[in-house]
DOTOR-357575 format. One record per residue (C-alpha): residue in one letter; x, y negated, z. Coordinates in steps of 0.5 Angstrom, whole numbers, plus 500, padded with zeros to 3 digits. Example, Ala and Ser with C-alpha at 12.3 -4.5 7.8 and 13.67 -1.06 7.14 Angstrom:
# residues 2
A525509516S527502514
END
This chain:
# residues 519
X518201840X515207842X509204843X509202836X509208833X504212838X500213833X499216826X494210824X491205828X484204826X485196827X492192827X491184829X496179827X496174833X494175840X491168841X484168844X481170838X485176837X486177845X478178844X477182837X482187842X478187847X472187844X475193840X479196846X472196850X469201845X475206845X477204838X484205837X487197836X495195835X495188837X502184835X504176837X512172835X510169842X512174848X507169853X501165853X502159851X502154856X499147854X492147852X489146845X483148845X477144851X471146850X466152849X459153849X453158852X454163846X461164847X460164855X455170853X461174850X466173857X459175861X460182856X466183857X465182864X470176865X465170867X467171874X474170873X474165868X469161872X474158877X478154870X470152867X466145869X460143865X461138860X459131861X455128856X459123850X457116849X459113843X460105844X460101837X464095835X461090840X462096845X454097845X452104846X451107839X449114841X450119847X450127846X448131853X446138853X439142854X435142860X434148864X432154864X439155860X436159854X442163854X443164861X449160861X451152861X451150854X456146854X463147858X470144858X476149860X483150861X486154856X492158858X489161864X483163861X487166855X492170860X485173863X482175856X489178854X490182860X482185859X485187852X491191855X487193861X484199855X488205853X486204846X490198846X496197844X500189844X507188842X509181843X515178839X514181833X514177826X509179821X514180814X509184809X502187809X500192803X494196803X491201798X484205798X485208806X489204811X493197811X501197812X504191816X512191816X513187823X521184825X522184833X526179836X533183835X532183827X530190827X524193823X518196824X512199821X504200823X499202819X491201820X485202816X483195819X488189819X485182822X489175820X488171828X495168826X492161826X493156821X500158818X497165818X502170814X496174813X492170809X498167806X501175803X494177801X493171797X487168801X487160800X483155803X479150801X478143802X472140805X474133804X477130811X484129812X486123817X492123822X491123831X495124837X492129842X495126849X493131855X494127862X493130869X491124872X492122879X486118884X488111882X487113875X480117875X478110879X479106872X476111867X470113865X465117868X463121862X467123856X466118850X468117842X470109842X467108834X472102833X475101827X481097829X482105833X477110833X479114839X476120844X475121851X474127854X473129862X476135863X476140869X479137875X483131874X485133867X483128862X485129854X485122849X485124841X487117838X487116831X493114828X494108823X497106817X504105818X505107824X510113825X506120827X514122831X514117834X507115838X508124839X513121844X512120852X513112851X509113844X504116848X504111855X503106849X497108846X493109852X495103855X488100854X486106860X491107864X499108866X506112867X504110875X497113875X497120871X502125868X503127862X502135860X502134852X502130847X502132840X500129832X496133828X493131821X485134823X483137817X477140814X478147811X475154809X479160807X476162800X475168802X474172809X476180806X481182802X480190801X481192808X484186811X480180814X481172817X479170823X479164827X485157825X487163820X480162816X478155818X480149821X476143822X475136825X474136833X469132834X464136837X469142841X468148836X475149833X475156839X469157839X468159831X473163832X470167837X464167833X468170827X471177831X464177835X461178828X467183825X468188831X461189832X462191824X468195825X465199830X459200826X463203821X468207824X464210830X457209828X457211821X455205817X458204810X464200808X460194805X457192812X463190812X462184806X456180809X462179815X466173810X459171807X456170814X462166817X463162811X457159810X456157817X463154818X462151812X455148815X457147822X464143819X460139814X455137820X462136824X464131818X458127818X459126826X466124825X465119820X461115826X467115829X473114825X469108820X475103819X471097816X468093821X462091816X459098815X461099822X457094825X451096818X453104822X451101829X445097826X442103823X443108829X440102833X434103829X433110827X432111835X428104836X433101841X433106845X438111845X436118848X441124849X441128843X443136845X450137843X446145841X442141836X448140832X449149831X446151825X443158823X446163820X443162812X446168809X448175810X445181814X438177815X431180814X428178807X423175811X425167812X423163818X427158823X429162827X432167823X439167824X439164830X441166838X436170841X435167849X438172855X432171859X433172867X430178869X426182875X431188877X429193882X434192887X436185885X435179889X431174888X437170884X435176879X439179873X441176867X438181860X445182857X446186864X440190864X439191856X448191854X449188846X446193841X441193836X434191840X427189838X423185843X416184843X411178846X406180851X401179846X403184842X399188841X400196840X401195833X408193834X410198839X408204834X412199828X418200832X417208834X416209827X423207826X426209832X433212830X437216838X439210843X441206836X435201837X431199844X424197843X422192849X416188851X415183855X411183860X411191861X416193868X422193863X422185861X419181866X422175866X423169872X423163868X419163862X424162858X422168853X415167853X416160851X421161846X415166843X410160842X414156840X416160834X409162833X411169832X411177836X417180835X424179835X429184831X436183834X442183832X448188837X452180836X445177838X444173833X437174830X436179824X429177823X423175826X415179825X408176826X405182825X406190825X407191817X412185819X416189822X416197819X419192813X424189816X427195820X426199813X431194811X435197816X436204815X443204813X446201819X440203825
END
């Protein structure tokens, strides 16, 4: 209770601490913004749900120092075959090659309940954070200058905070979204699955497949996913007529996964019904108030995004939210915070749909018409096609007026030469922490450098060259990346999505010019 009212006025309150909460509080916390965090749970919850993550959101546990403590409890993803109604394959999803353009796997599957004890124990590790665990969100207010949330402990009693800030990481029932009057809009996918978790033992993994597979079989559509060590996680379509209830049993489970193994030769850690829907909050901010996460979006899991576009979501906000309570930047930075994410979870769901209407066709005609046509598109060849591939850009929002491809994406993180590194070398985001930066080609020339001086404003933006002792990098995957995109100069963002893009000098003094009031 003391810790609650500590202060006067937090500057941000988060509703849920989950790992999109824990995150947005450690990000926040890093910073010395002052941050209350509150949960109904006292602990981490001690199954998994979410199972994959990618290279961007492993960059974000590299910022926060953690990739070493979370690393025990990573493995790579393997690829995911698609084997069609005949049991051909149809279709294989892989990873990039390396050099890996961010500097971490691409793809990994995790357990989830000792990586979010490690992201919650780096928010409370800050002074500025403040977590109160078993409390219920009642009541949210808000006026022109700070949010009022009404908690209820556990013992029935209550208790006010206030921030300028309020952040709904409350998951898909969440209470924010639902006081403030956010509603969510459906994109169109509503079906019934069973998720079975299973520690499976020796005699077991010798039955099963050595990738991770989506089994696109009308009669049963199901996934197969390798998860680290010995747990193996099964997502099975539930059909017409059968009791979701009953199959969420562990005799409706074993039933279910009695085409791969038995009670003999695995345990069960979970299983659980769901209906997987498609859904997108209509709005992202309400005043002073945001959604973040399941609280802003749910979607199918075919592709393993349902994490990671919640950490997208509060590494996108906090970087924000900084800018506007410590670095002066106005409150309308905020806005392009909603108009960013919705669109590209809007994208990336609809991309998500369009792979999960490969697996779950239930008529056997179109099954096979799919099958034909997938064997055709790639001449009877099917080559892996990188799960990365499936990301879109970044459309709307705080972008340059100049449009290119690769505005809106991720900037690579090369390896770099460091003084005093081994010949391992040194990830950029070490060397060069997150913040507003302009990285230029080696073939730019000094045109570009004195475009950027021109527009120096302190510390708040780096202007680097590669080439020059300060960004030689091992493996030319920057170099390569330039090239490719036919450009000289890349303006990043403090999130390290790309702002803009220049081929020239005057490309350049435009775009920074777009920026004044946030650099």
């Amino acid at each position: 209770m003391s810790a609650i009212t500590g202060h006067d006025m937090y500057d941000v309150a988060i509703v849920g601490f989950g790992p999109s909460g824990a995150i947005a509080a450690g990000l926040l916390g890093e910073k010395g913004i002052r941050t209350f965090v509150c949960d109904k749970l006292q602990g981490v919850y001690d199954k998994p749900r979410a199972i994959a993550l990618d290279h961007e959101i492993l960059r974000v546990f590299q910022q926060m120092g953690l990739s070493d403590k979370i690393k025990p409890f990573l493995e790579p993803f393997t690829d995911s075959v698609y084997y069609g109604v005949d049991g051909q394959v149809i279709k294989r999803m892989s990873t990039v090659a390396a050099p890996y353009p961010l500097a971490h796997t691409p793809s990994v599957v995790f357990t989830q309940p000792p990586v979010e004890k490690i992201l919650r124990e780096y928010a409370q590790s800050h002074e500025s954070v403040t977590v109160e665990l078993g409390l219920t969100l009642t009541n949210l207010v808000q006026d022109a200058n700070a949010t009022s949330l009404t908690l209820m402990h556990e013992d029935g009693s209550s208790s006010v905070v206030k921030a300028k800030y309020t952040i709904g990481c409350d998951g898909a029932s969440s209470s924010v979204r639902g006081l403030v009057g956010i509603e969510l809009e459906d994109l169109g996918f509503d079906e019934p699955w069973l998720v079975i978790d299973v520690m499976v033992n020796e005699r077991g993994l010798a039955k099963l497949p050595t990738t991770s597979v989506q089994y696109c079989n009308p009669k049963r559509p199901a996934t197969y996913v390798i998860g680290p060590g010995n747990h193996r996680r099964w997502e099975i379509s539930i059909n017409e007529g059968e009791n979701p209830a009953e199959l969420a049993t562990p005799e409706g489970a074993w039933k279910l996964l009695a085409p791969w193994i038995n009670e003999e030769e695995g345990t069960l850690w979970r299983q659980a019904s769901y209906r997987f829907h498609a859904l997108v909050a209509n709005q992202w901010r309400m005043g002073r108030v945001f959604v973040a996460g399941d609280s802003a979006h749910q979607q199918p899991p075919f592709l393993g995004q349902g994490m990671c576009q919640g950490v997208r979501d509060v590494v996108n906000l906090c970087w924000r939210l900084e800018a506007v309570l410590t670095g002066g930047a106005k409150d309308t930075l905020l806005d392009s915070y909603s108009t960013e994410r919705k669109a590209h979870v809007t994208e990336l769901t609809t991309r998500i749909k369009g792979i999960g209407r490969i697996i779950t066709e239930r008529s056997v005609e179109l099954a096979r018409t799919r099958d034909a046509k997938l064997l055709a598109d790639c001449g009877g060849v099917v080559t892996p096609m990188p799960r990365q591939d499936v990301q879109p850009a970044l459309s709307a929002g705080l972008l340059g007026s100049l449009v290119h491809p690769a505005r809106g994406t991720i900037f690579p993180q090369p390896l770099l030469k460091g003084v005093g590194v081994g010949s391992n070398g040194v990830r950029m985001d070490e060397v060069y922490p997150a913040g507003w930066k302009v990285v230029l080609s080696a073939n730019a020339d000094e045109g570009f450098v004195q475009a950027c001086q021109n527009h120096q404003r302190g510390p708040h933006l780096r202007c680097l060259r590669l080439g020059t002792p300060a960004l030689i990098e091992l493996e030319g995957v920057l170099g390569k990346w330039f090239e490719t995109h036919g450009v000289h100069a890349a303006i990043i963002r403090p999130d390290h999505y790309i702002f803009g893009v220049c081929k020239t000098p005057q490309d350049v003094s435009a775009q920074l010019g777009e920026l004044k009031e946030f650099v």
